[in-house]
VEXDREN-2710 file (C-alpha; in Angstrom, 1 decimal):
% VEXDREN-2710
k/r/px/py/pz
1/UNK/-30.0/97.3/98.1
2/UNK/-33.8/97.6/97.4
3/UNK/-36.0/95.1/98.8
4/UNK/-36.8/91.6/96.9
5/UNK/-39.7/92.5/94.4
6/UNK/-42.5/90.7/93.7
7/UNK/-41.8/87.5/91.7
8/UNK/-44.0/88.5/88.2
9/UNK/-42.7/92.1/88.6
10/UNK/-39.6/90.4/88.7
11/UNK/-40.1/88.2/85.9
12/UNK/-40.8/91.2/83.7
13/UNK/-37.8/92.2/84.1
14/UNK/-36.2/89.2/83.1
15/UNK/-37.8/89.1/80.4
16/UNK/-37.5/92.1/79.3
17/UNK/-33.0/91.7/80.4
18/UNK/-32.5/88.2/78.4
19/UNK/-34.0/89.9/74.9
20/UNK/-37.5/87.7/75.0
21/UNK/-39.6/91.0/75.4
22/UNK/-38.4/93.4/72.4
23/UNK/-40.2/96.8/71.3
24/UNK/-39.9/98.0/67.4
25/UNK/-41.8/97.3/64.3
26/UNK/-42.7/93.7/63.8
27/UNK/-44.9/91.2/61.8
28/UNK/-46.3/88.3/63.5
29/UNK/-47.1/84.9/62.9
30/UNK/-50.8/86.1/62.1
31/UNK/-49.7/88.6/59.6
32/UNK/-50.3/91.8/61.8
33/UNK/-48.0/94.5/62.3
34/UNK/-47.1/94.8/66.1
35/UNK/-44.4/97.2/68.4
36/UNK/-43.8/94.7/70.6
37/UNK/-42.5/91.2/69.9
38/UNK/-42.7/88.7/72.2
39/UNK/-39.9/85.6/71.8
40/UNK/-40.6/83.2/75.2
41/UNK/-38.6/79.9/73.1
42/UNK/-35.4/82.1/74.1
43/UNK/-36.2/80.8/78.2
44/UNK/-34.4/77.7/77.4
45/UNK/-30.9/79.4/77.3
46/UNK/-31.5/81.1/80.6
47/UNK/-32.4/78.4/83.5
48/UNK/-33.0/81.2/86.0
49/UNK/-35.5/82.7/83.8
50/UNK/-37.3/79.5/83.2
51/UNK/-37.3/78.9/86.8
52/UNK/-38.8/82.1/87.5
53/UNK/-41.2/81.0/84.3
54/UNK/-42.2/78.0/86.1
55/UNK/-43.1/79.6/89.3
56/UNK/-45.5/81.6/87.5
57/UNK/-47.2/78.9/86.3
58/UNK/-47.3/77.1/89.4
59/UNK/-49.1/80.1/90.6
60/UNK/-52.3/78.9/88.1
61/UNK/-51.5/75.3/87.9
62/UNK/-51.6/74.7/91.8
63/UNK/-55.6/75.6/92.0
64/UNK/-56.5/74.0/89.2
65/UNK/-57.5/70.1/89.0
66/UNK/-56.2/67.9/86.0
67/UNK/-54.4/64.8/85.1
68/UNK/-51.9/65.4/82.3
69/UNK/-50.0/68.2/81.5
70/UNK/-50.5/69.0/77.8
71/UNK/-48.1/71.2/76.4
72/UNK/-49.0/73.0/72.7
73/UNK/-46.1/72.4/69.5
74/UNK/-43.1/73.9/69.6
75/UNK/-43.7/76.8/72.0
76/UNK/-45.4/74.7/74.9
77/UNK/-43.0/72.0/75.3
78/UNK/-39.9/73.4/76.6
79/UNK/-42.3/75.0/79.5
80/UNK/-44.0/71.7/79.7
81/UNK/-41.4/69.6/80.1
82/UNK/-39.8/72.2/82.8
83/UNK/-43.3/72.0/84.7
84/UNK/-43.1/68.0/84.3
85/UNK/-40.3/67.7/86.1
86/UNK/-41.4/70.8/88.5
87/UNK/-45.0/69.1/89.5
88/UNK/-44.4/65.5/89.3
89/UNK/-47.1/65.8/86.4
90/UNK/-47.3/63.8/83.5
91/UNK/-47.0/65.1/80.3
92/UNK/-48.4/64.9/76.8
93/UNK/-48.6/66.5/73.9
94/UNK/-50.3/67.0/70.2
95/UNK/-47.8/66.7/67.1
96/UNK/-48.5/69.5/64.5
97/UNK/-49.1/66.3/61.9
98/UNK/-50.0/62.6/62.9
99/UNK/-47.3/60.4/62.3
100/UNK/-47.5/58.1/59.2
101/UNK/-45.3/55.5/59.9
102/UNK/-45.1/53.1/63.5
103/UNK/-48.2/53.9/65.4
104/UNK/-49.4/56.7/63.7
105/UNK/-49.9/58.3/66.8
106/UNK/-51.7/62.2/66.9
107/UNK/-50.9/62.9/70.8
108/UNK/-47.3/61.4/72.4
109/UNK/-47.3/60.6/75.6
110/UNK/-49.1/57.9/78.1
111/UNK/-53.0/59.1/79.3
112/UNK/-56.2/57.5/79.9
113/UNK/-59.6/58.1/78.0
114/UNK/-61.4/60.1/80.5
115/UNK/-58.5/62.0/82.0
116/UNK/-58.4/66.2/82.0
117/UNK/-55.9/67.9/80.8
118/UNK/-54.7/71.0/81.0
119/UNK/-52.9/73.2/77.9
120/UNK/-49.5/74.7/78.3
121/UNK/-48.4/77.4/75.9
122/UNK/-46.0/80.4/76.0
123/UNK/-48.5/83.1/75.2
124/UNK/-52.3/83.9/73.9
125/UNK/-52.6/86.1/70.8
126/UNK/-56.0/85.2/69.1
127/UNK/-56.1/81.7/70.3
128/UNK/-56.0/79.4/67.5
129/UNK/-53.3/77.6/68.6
130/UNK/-54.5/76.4/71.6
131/UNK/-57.5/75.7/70.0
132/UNK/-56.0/73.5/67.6
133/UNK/-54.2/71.4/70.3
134/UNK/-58.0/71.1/72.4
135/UNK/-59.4/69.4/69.0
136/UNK/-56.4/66.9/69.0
137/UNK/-56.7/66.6/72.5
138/UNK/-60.5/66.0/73.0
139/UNK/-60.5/63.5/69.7
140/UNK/-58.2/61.1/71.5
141/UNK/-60.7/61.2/74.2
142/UNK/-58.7/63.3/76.5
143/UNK/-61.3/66.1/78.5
144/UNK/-59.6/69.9/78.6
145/UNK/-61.9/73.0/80.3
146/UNK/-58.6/75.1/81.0
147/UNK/-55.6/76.8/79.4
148/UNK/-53.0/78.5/81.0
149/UNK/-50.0/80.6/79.8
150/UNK/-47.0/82.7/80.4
151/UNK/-48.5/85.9/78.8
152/UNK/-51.5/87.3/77.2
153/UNK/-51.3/89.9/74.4
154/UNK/-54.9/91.3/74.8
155/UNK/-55.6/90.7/71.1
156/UNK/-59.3/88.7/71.7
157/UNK/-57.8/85.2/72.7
158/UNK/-59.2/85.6/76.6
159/UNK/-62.8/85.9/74.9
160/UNK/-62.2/83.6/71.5
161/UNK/-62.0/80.4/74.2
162/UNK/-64.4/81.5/75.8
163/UNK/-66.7/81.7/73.3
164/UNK/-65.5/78.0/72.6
165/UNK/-66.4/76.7/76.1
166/UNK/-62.8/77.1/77.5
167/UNK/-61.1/79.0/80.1
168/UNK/-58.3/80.6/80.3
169/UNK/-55.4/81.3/83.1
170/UNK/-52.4/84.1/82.2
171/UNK/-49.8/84.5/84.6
172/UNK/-49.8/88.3/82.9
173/UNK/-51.2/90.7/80.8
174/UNK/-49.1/92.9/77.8
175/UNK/-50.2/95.9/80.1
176/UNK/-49.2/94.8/83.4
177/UNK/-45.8/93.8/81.9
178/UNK/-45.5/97.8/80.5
179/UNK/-46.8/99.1/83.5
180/UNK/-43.5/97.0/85.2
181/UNK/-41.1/97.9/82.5
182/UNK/-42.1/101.1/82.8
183/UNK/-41.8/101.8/86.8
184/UNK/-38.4/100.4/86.4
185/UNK/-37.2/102.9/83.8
186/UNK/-36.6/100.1/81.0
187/UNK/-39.1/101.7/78.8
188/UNK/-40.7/105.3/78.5
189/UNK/-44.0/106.1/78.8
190/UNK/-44.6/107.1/75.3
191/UNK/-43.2/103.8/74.0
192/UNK/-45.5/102.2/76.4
193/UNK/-48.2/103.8/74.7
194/UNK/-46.8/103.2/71.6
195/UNK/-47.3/99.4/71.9
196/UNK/-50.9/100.0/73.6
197/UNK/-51.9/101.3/70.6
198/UNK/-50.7/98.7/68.1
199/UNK/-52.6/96.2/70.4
200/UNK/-55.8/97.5/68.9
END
């Protein structure tokens, strides 16, 4: 039996085993073509995989200083609510559309004007999302300096929140998880490059 691996070389390999790290030819949300399709909402049906997701979170989470959790619509929750109940954290979140009837509220959840938060979401592709939830956020007098998610894609999301005065925390990269997938014979090397170049 080979020795306990590392627990985000592990996780690759999770991911990669329950079907939420796919290669082909697909279109995403943004309307590019991609060979590698990422689907983290599938965590929920496997609660050894989101354990394994919450630990790499922790990983970021535990050096970082904040008040509120604040996890991004739809994507977010789930791993906000798992890291809720993880940290002892509160959480909050921004509704895609403020409601229009009871309170009308934009963000659910209980906070404080003042208090930092920090943004939950699955993955980083160009950023907008995230970006979106930090206007919400920061208009309901919440402060947010820091993101952190599961995966980045390496499609300019890292440096679009920068440029916007955020910073940003990924457990992994697209090519560290290839690199992994690849050492453990789940993909070759040419499909690995495959996806490299479609990142571009």
């Amino acid at each position: 039996m080979s020795k306990t691996l590392p627990p985000l070389e592990q996780l690759a390999l999770t991911l990669y085993d329950i079907g939420a790290v796919q290669l082909g030819k697909f279109k995403l949300h943004s309307g590019k073509k991609s060979r590698i399709y990422l689907d983290l909402r599938l965590l929920v049906s496997y609660p050894a995989a989101l354990r394994q997701a919450v630990a790499a979170y922790r990983l970021l989470l535990d050096n970082l200083s904040f008040d509120v959790l604040a996890a991004t619509p739809l994507a977010g929750l789930p791993l906000g609510t798992a890291l809720c109940l993880d940290m002892d954290k509160p959480l909050i979140y921004p509704r895609k559309t403020a409601k229009s009837y009871g309170t009308g509220k934009q963000i659910e959840g209980v906070w404080q004007v003042g208090n930092t938060a920090v943004i939950i979401d699955d993955l980083i592709t160009s950023g907008d999302s995230l970006l979106q939830a930090i206007v919400a956020l920061k208009a309901s007098g919440l402060q947010v300096n820091e993101a952190v998610v599961l995966i980045d894609r390496e499609q300019g999301g890292v440096a679009n929140m920068q440029d916007h005065g955020y910073k940003l925390h990924a457990a992994m990269s697209i090519r560290r998880i290839l690199s992994i997938l690849e050492a453990h014979q789940r993909i070759t090397s040419k499909e690995r490059d495959k996806v490299l170049k479609s990142l571009k």
